[in-house]
PDB file of N, CA, C and O in Angstrom:
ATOM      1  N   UNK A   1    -176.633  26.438  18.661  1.00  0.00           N
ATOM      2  CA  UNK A   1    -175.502  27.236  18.228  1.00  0.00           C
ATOM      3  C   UNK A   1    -174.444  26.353  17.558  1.00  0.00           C
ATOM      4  O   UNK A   1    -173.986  26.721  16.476  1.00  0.00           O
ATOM      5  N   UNK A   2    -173.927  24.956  18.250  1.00  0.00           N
ATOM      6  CA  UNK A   2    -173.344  24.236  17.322  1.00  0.00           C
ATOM      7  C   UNK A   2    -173.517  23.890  16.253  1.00  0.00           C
ATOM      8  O   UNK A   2    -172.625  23.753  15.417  1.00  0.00           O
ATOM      9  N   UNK A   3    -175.035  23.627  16.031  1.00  0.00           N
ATOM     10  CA  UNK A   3    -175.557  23.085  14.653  1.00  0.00           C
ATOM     11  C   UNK A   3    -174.894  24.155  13.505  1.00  0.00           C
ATOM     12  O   UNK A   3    -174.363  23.697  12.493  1.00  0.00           O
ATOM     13  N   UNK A   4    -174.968  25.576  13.744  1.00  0.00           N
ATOM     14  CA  UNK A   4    -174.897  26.571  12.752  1.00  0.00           C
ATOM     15  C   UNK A   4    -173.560  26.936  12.487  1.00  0.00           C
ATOM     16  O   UNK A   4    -173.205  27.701  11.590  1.00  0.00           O
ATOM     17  N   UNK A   5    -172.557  26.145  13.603  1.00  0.00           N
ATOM     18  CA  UNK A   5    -171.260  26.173  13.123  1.00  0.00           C
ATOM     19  C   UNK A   5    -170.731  24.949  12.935  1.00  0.00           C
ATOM     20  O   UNK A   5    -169.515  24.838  13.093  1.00  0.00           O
ATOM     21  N   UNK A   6    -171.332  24.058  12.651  1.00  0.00           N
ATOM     22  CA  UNK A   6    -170.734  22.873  12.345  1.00  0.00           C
ATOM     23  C   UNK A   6    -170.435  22.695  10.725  1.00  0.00           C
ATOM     24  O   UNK A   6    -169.689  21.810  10.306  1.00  0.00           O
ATOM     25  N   UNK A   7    -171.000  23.493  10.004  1.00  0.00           N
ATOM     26  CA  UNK A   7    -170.658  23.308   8.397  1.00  0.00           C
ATOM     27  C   UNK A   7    -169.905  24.396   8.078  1.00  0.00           C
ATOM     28  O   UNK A   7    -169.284  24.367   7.016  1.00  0.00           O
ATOM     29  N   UNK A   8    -169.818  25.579   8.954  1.00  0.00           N
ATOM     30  CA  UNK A   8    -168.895  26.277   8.540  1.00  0.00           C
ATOM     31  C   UNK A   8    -167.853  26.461   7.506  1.00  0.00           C
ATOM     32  O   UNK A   8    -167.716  27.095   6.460  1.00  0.00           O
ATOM     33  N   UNK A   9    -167.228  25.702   8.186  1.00  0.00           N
ATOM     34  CA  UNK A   9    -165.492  25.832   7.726  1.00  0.00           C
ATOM     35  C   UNK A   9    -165.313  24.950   5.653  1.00  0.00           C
ATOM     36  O   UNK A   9    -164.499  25.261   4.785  1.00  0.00           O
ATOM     37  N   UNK A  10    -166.141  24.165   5.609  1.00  0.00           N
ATOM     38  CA  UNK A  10    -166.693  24.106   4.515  1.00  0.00           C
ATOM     39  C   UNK A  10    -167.159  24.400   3.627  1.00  0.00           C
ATOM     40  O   UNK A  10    -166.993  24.108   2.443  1.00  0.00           O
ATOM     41  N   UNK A  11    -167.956  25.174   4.270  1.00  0.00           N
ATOM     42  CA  UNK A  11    -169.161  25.894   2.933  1.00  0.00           C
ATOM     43  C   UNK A  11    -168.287  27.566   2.558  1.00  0.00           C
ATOM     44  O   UNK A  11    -168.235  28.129   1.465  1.00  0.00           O
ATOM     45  N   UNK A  12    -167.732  27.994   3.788  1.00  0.00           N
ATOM     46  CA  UNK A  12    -166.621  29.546   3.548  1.00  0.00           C
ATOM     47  C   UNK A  12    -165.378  28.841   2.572  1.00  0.00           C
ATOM     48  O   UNK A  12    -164.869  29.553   1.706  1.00  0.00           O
ATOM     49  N   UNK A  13    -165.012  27.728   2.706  1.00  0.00           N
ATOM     50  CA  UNK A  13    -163.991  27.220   1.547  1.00  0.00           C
ATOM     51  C   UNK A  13    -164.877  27.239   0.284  1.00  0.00           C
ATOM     52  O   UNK A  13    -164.386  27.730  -0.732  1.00  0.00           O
ATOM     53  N   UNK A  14    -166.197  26.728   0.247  1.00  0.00           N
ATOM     54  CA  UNK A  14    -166.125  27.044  -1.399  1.00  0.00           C
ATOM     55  C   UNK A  14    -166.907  28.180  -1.793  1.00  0.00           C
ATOM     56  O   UNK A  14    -167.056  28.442  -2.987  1.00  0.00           O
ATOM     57  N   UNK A  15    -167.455  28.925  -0.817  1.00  0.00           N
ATOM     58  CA  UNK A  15    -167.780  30.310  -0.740  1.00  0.00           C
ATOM     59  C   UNK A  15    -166.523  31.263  -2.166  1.00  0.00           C
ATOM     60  O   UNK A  15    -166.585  31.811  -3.266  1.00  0.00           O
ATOM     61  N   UNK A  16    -165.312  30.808  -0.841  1.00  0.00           N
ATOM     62  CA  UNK A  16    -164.262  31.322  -1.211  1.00  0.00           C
ATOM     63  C   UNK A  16    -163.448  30.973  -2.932  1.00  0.00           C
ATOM     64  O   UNK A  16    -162.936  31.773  -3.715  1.00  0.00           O
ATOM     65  N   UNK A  17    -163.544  30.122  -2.991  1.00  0.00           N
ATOM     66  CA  UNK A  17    -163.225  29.254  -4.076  1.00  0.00           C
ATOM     67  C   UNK A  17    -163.922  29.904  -5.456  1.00  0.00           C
ATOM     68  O   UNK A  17    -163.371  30.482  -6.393  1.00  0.00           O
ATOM     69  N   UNK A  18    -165.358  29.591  -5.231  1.00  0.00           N
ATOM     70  CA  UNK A  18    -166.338  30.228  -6.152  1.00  0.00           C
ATOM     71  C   UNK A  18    -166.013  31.795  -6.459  1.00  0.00           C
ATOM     72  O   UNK A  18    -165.900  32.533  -7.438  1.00  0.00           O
ATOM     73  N   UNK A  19    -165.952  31.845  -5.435  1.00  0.00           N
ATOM     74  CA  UNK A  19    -165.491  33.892  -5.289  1.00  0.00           C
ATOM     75  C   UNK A  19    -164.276  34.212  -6.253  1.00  0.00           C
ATOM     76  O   UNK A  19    -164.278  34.975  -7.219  1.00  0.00           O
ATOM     77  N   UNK A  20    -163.189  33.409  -5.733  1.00  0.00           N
ATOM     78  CA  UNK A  20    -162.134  34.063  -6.214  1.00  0.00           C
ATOM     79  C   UNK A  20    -161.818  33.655  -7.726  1.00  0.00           C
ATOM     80  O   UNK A  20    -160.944  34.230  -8.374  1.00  0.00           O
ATOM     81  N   UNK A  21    -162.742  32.429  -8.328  1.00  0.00           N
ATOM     82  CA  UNK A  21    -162.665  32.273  -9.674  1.00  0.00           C
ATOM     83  C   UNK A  21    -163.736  32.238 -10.747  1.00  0.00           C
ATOM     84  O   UNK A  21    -164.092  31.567 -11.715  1.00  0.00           O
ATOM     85  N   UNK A  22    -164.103  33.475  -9.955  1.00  0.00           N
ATOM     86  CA  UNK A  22    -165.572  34.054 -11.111  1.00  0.00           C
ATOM     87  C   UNK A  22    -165.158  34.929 -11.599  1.00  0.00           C
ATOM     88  O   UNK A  22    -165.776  35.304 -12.595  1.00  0.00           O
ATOM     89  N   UNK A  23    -163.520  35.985 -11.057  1.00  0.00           N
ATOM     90  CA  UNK A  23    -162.809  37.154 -11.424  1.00  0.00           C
ATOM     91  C   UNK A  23    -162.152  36.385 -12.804  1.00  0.00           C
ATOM     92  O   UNK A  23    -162.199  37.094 -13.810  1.00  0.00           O
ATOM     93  N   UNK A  24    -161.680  35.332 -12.949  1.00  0.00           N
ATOM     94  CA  UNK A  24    -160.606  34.450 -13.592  1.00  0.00           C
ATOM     95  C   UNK A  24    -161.314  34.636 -14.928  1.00  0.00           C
ATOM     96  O   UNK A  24    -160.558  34.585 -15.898  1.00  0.00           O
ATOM     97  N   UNK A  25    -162.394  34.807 -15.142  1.00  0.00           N
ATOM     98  CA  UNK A  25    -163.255  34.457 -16.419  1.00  0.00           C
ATOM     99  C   UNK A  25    -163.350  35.861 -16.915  1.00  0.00           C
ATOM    100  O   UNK A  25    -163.688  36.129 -18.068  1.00  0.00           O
ATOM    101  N   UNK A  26    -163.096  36.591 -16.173  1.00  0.00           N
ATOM    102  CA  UNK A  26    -162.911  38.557 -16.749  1.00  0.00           C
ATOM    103  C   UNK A  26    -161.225  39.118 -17.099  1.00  0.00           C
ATOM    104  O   UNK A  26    -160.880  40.278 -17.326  1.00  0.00           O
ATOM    105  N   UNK A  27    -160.320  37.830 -17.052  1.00  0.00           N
ATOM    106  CA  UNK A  27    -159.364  38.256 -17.212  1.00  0.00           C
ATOM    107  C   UNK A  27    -158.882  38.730 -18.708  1.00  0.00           C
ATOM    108  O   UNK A  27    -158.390  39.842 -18.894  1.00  0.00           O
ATOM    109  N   UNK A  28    -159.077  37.755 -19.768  1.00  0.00           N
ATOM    110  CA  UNK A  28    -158.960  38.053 -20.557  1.00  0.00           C
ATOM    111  C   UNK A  28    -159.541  39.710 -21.049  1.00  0.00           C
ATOM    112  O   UNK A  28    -158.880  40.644 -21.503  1.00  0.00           O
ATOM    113  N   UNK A  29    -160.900  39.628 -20.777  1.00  0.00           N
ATOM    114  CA  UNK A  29    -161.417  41.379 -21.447  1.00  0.00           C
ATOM    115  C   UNK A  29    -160.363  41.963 -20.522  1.00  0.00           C
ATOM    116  O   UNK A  29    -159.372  42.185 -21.217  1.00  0.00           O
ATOM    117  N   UNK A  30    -160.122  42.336 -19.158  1.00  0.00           N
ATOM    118  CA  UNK A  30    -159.804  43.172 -18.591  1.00  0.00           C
ATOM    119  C   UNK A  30    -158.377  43.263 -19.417  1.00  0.00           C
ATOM    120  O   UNK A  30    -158.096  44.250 -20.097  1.00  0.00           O
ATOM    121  N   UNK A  31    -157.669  42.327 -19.305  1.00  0.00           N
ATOM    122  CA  UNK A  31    -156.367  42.341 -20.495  1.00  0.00           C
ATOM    123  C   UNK A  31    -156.250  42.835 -21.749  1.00  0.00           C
ATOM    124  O   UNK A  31    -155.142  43.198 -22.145  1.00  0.00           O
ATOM    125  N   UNK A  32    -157.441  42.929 -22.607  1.00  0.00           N
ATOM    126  CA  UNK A  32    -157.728  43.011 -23.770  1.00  0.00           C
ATOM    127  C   UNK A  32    -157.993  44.508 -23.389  1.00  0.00           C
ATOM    128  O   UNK A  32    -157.364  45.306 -24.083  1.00  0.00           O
ATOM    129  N   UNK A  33    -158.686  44.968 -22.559  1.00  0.00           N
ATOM    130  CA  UNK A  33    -158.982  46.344 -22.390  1.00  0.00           C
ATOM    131  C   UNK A  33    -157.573  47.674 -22.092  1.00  0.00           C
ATOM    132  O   UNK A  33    -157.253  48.768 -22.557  1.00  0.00           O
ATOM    133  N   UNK A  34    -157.144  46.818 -21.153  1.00  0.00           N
ATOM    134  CA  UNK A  34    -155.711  47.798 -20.839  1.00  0.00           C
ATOM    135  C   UNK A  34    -154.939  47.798 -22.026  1.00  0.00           C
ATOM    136  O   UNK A  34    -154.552  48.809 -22.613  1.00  0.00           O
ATOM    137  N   UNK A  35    -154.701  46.455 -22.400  1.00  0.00           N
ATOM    138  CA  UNK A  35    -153.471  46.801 -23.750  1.00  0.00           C
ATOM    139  C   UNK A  35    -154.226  47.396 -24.807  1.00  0.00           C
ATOM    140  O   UNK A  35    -153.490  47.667 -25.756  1.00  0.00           O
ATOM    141  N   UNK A  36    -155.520  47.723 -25.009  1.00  0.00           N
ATOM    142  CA  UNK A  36    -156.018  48.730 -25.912  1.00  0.00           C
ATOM    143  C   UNK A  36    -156.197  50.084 -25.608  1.00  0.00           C
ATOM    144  O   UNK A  36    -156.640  51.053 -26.224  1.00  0.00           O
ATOM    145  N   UNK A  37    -155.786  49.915 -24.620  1.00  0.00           N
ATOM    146  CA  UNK A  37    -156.101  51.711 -24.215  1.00  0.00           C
ATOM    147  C   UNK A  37    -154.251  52.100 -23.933  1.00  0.00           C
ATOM    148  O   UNK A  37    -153.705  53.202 -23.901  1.00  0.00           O
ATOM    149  N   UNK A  38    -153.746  50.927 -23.790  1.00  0.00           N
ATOM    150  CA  UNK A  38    -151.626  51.239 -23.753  1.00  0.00           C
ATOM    151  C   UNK A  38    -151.514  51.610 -24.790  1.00  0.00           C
ATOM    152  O   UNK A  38    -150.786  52.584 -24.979  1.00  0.00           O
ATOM    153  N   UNK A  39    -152.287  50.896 -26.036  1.00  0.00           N
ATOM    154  CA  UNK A  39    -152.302  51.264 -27.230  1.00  0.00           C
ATOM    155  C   UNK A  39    -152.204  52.332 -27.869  1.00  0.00           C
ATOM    156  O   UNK A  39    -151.205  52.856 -28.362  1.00  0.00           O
ATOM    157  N   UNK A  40    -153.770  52.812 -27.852  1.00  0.00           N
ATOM    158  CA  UNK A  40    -153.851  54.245 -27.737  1.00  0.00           C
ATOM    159  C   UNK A  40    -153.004  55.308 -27.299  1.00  0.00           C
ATOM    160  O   UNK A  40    -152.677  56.214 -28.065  1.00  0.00           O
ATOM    161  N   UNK A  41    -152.559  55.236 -25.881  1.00  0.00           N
ATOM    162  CA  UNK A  41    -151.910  55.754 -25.549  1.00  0.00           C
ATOM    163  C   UNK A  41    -150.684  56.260 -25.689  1.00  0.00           C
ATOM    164  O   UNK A  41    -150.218  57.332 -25.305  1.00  0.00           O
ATOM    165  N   UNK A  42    -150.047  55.067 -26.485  1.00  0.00           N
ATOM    166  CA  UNK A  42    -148.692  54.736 -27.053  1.00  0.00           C
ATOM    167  C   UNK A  42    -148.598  55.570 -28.360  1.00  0.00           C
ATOM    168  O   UNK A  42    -147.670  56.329 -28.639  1.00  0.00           O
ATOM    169  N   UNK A  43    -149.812  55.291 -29.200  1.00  0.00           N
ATOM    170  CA  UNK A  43    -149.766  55.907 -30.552  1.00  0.00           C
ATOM    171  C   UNK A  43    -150.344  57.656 -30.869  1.00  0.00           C
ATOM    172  O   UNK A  43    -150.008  58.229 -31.906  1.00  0.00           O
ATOM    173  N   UNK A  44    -151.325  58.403 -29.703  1.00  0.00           N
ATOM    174  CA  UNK A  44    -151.589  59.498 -29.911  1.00  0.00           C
ATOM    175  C   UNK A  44    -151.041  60.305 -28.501  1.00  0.00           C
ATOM    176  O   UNK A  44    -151.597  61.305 -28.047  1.00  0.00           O
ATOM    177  N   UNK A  45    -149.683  59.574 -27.836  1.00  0.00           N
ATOM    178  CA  UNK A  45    -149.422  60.678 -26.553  1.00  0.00           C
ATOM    179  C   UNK A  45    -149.947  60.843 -25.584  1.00  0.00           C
ATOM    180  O   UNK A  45    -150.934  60.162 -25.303  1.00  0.00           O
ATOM    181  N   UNK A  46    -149.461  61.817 -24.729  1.00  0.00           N
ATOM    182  CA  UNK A  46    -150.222  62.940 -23.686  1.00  0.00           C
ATOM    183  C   UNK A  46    -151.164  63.418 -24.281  1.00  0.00           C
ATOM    184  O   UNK A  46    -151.622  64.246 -23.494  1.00  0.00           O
ATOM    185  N   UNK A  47    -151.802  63.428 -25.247  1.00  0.00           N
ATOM    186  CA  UNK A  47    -152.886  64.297 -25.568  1.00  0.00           C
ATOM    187  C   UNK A  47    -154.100  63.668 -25.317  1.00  0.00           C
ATOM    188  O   UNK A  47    -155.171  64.167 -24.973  1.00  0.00           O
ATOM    189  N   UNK A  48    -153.666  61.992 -25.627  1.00  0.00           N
ATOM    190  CA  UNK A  48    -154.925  61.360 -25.022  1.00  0.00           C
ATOM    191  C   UNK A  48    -155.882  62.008 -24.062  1.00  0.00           C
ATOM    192  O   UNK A  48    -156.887  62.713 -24.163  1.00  0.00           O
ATOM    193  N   UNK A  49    -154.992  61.359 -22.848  1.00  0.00           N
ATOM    194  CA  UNK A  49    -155.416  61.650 -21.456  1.00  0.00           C
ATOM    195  C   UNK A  49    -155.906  63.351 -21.240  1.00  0.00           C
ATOM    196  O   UNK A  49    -155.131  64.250 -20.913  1.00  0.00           O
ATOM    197  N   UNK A  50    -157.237  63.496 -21.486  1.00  0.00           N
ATOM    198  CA  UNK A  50    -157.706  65.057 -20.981  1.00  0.00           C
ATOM    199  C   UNK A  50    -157.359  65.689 -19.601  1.00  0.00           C
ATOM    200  O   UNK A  50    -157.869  65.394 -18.520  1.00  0.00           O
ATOM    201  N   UNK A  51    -156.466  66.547 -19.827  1.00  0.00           N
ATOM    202  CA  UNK A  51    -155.940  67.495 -18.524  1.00  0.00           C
ATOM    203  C   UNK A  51    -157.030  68.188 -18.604  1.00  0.00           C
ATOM    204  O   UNK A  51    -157.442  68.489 -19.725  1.00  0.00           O
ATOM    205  N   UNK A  52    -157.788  68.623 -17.357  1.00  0.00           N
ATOM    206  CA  UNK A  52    -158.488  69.974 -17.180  1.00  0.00           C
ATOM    207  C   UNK A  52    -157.880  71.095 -17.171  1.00  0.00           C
ATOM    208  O   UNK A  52    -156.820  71.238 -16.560  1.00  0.00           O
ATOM    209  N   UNK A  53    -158.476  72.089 -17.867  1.00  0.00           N
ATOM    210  CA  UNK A  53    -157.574  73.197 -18.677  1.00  0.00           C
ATOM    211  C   UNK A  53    -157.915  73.895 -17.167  1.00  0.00           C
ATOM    212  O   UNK A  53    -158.558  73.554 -16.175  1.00  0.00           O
ATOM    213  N   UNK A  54    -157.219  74.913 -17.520  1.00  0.00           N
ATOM    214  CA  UNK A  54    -157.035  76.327 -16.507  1.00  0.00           C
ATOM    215  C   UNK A  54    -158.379  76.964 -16.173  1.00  0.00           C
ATOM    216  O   UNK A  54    -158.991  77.038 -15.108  1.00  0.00           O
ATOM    217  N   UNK A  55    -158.711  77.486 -17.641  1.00  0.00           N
ATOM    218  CA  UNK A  55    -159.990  78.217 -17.951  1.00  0.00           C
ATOM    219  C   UNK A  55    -161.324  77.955 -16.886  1.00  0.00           C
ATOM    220  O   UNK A  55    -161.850  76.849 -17.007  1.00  0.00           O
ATOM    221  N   UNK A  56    -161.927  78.907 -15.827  1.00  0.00           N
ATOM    222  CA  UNK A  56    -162.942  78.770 -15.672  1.00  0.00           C
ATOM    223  C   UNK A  56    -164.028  78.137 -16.092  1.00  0.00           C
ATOM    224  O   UNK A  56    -164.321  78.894 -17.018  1.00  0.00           O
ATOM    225  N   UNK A  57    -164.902  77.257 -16.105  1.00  0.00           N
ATOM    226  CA  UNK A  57    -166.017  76.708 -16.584  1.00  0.00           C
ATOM    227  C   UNK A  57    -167.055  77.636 -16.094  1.00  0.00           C
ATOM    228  O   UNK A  57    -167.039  77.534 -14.868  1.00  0.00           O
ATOM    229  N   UNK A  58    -168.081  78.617 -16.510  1.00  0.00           N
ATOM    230  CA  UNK A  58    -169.028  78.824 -16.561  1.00  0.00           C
ATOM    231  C   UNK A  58    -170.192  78.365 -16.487  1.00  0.00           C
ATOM    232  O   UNK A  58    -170.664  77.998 -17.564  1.00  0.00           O
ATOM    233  N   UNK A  59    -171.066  78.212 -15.253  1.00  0.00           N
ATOM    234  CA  UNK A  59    -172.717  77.677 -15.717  1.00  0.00           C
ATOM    235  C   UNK A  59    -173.171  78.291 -16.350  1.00  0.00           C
ATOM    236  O   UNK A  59    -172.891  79.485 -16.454  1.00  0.00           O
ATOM    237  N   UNK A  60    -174.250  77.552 -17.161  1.00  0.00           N
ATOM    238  CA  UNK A  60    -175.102  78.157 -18.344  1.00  0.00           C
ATOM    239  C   UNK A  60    -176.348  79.281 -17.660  1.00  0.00           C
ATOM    240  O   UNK A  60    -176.805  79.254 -16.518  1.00  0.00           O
ATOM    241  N   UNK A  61    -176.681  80.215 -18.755  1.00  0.00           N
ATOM    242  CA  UNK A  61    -177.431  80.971 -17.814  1.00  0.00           C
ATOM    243  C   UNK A  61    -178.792  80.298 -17.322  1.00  0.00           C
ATOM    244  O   UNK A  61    -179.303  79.302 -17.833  1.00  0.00           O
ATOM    245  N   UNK A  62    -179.224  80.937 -16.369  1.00  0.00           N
ATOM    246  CA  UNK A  62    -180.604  79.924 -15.721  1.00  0.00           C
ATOM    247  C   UNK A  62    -181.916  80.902 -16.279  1.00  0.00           C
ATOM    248  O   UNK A  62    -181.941  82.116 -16.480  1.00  0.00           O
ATOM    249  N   UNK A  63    -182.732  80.113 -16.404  1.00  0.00           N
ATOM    250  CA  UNK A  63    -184.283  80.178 -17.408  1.00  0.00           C
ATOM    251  C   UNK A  63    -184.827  79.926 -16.101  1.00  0.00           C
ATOM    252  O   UNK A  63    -184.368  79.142 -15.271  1.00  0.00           O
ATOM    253  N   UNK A  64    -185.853  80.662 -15.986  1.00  0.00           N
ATOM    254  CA  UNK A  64    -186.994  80.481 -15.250  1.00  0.00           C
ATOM    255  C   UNK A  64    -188.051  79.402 -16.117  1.00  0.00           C
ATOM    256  O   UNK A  64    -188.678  79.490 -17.173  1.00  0.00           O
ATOM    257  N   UNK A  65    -187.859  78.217 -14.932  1.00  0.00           N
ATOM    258  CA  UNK A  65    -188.918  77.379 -15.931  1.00  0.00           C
ATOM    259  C   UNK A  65    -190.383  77.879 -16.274  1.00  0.00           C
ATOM    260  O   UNK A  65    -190.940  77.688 -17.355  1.00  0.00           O
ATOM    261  N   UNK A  66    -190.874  78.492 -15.282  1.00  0.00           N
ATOM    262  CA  UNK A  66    -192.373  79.284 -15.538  1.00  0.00           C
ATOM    263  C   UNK A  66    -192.359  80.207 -16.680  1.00  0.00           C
ATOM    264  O   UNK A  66    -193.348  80.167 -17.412  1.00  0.00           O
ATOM    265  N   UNK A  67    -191.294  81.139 -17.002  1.00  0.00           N
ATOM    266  CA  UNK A  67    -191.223  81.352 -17.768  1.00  0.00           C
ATOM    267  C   UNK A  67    -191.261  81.117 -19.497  1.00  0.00           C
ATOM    268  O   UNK A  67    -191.587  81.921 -20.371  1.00  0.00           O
ATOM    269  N   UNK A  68    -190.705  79.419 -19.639  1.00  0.00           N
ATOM    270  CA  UNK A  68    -190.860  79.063 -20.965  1.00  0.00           C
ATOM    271  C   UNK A  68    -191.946  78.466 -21.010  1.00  0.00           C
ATOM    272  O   UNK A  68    -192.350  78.288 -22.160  1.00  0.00           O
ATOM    273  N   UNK A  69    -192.854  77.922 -19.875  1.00  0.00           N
ATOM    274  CA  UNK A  69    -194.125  77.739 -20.005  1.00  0.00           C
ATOM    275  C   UNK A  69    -195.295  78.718 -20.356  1.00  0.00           C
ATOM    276  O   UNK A  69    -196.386  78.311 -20.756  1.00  0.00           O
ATOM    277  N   UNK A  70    -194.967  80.119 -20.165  1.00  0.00           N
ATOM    278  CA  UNK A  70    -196.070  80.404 -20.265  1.00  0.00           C
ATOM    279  C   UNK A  70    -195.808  81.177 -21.991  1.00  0.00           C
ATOM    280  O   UNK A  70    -196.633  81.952 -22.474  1.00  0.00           O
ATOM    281  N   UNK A  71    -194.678  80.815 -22.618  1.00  0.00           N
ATOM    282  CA  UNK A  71    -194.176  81.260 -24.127  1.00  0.00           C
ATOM    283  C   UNK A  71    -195.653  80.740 -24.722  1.00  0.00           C
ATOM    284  O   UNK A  71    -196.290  79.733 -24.413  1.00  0.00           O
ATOM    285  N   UNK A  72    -195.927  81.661 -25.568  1.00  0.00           N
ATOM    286  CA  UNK A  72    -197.094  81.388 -26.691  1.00  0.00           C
ATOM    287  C   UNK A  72    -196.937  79.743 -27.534  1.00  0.00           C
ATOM    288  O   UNK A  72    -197.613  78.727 -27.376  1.00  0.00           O
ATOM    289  N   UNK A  73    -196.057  79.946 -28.221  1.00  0.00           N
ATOM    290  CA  UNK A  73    -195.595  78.563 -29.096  1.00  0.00           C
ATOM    291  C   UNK A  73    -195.550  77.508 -28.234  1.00  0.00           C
ATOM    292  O   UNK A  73    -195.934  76.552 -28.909  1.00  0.00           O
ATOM    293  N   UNK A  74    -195.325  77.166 -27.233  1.00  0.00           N
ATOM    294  CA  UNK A  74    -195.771  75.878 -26.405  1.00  0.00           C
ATOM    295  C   UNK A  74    -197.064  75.793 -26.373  1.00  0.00           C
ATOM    296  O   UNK A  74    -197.482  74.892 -27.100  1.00  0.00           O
ATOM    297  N   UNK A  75    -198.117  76.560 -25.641  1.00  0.00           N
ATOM    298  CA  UNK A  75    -199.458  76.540 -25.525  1.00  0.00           C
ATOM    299  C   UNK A  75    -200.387  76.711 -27.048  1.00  0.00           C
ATOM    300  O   UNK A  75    -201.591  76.517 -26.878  1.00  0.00           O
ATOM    301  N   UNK A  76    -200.095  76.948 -28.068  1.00  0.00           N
ATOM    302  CA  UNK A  76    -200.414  77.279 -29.626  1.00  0.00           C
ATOM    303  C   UNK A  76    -200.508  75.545 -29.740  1.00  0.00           C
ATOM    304  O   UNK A  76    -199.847  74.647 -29.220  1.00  0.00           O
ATOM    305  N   UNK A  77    -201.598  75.560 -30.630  1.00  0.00           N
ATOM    306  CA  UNK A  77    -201.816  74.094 -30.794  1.00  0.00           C
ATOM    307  C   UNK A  77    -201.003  74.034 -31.901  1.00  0.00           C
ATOM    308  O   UNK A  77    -200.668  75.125 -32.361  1.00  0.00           O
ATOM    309  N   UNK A  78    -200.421  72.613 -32.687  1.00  0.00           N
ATOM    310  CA  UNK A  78    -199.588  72.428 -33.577  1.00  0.00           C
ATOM    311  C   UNK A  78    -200.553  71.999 -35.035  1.00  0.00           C
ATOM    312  O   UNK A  78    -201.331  71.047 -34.988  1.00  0.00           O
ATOM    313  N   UNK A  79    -200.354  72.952 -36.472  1.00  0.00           N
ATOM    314  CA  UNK A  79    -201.017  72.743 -37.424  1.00  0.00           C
ATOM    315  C   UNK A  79    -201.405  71.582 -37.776  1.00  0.00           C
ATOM    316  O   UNK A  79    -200.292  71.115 -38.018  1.00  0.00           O
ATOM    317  N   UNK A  80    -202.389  70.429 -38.077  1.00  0.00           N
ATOM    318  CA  UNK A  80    -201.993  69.837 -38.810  1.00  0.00           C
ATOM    319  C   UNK A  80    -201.328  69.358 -40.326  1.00  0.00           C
ATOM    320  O   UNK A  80    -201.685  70.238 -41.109  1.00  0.00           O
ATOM    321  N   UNK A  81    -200.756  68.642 -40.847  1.00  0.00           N
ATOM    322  CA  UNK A  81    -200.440  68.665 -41.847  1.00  0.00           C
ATOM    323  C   UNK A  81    -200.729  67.671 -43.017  1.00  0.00           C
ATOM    324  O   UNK A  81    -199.841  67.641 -43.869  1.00  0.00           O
ATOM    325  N   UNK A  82    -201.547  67.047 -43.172  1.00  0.00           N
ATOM    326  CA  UNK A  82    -202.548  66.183 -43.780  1.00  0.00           C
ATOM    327  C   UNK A  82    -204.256  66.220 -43.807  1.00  0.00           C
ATOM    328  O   UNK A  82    -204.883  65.349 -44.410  1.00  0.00           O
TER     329      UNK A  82
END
């Protein structure tokens, strides 16, 4: 049991180390990303940002899949053309 805590406190320091400056190398895009979307934001408004409207959304009506299988034009072999 000692053996497996004897390097501990070492190896969680550069565990840690490694960890916290692999984020450092995404800073720039992540920077580059927000001030392009402040951007945006800045130049076309509230309209940007999509509010969900009021309006009900409707599902589409439902098809019986057996149904479009057994349609003629699926099972009809296709002409060739050459």
């Amino acid at each position: 049991m000692l053996l497996l805590i004897q390097g501990l406190i070492p190896r969680a320091k550069l565990l840690l180390s490694l960890g916290g400056t692999f984020f450092l190398a995404f800073w720039p895009l992540i920077l580059i990303t927000v001030a392009f979307f402040s951007a945006l934001f800045l130049y076309l408004g509230p309209s940007f940002v999509h509010g969900a409207s009021k309006t009900p959304i409707t599902p589409p009506q439902y098809i019986d899949p057996y149904k479009l299988l057994e349609e003629e034009r699926i099972t009809r072999p296709v002409p060739r053309i050459f």
